[in-house]
C-alpha positions as CSV (number, residue, x, y, z in Angstrom):
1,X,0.0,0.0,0.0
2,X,1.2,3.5,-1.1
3,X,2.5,6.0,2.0
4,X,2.8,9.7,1.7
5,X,3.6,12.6,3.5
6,X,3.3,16.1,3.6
7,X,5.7,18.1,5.5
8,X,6.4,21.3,6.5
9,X,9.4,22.9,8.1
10,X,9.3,26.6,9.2
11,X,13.5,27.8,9.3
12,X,14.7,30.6,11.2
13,X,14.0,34.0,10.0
14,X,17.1,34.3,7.2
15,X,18.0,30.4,6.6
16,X,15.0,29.5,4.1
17,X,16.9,29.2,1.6
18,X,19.5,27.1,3.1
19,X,17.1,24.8,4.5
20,X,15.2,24.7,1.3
21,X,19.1,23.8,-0.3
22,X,19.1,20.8,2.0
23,X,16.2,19.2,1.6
24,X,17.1,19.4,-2.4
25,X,20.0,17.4,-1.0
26,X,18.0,15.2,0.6
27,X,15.4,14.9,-2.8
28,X,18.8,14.2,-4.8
29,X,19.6,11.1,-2.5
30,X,15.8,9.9,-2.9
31,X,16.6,9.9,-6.6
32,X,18.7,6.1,-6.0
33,X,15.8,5.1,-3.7
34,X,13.7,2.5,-5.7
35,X,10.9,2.7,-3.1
36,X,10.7,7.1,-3.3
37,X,8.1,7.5,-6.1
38,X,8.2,11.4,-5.4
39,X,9.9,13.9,-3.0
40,X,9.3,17.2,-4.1
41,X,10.4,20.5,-2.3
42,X,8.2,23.4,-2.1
43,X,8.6,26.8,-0.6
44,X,5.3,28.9,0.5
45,X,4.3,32.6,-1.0
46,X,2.1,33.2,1.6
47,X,4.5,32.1,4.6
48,X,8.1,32.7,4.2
49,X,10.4,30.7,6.2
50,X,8.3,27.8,5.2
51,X,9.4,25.1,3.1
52,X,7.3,22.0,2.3
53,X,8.3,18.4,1.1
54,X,5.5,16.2,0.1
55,X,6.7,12.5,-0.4
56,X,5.2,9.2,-1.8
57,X,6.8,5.8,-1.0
58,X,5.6,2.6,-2.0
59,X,4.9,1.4,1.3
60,X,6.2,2.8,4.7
61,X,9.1,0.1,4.8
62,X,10.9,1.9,2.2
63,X,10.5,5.4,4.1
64,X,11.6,3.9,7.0
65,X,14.6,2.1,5.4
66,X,16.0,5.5,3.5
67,X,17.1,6.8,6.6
68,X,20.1,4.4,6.6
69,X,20.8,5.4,3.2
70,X,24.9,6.8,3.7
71,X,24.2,10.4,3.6
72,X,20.9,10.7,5.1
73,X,20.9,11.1,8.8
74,X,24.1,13.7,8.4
75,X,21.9,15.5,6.2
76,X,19.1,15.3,9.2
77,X,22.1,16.9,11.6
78,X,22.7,19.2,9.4
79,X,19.2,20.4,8.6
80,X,18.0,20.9,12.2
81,X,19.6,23.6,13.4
82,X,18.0,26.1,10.6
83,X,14.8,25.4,11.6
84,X,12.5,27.6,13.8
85,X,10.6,24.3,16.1
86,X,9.7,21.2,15.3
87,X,8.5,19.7,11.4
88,X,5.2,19.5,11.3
89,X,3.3,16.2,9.2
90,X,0.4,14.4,7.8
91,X,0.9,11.1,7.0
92,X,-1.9,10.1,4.0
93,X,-2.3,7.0,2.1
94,X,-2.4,7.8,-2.0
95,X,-5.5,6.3,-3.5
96,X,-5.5,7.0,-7.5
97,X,-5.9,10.3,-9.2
98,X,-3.4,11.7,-12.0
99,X,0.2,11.0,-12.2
100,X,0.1,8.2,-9.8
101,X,1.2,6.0,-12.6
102,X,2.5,7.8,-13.8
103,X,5.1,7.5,-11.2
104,X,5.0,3.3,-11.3
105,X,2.8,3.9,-8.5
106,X,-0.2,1.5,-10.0
């Protein structure tokens, strides 16, 4: 069963952009992860030290397994510090619509 989420990360007033260049980082090392359908990065007009990442994975095991991907958690280190509190998420389960297969999701 697909697994998604959308996050959002608010960073300290001046470091958008360098949290926004991280989790492009991040979306380069999902680009070797066969179970990361999508992991795009977003930043908000209306709020603007947000940045959001919405992800699709083919199942939660695969999320869960690209954090030991080399790279990954010294990206998480990294990231933290430029950010303003805690991530926020929605975990949501994909059910069809456009794109979907798009992304070998079917």
């Amino acid at each position: 069963m697909l697994f998604g989420l959308f996050g959002k990360m608010t960073a300290l007033e001046g470091k958008r952009e360098a949290l926004t260049a991280n989790l492009l980082r991040a979306a380069e090392l999902m680009k070797q992860v066969p179970g990361c359908l999508l992991y795009v990065v977003s930043t908000s007009n209306a709020e603007p030290d947000a940045v959001h990442v919405m992800e699709i994975w083919r199942d939660e095991k695969a999320h869960g397994a690209s954090l030991s991907i080399p790279g990954v958690r010294d990206l998480i280190m990294e990231t933290m510090p430029l950010l303003a509190g805690e991530p926020e998420g929605t975990r949501f389960t994909p059910r069809g619509g456009k794109g979907l297969d798009a992304l070998g999701a079917a």
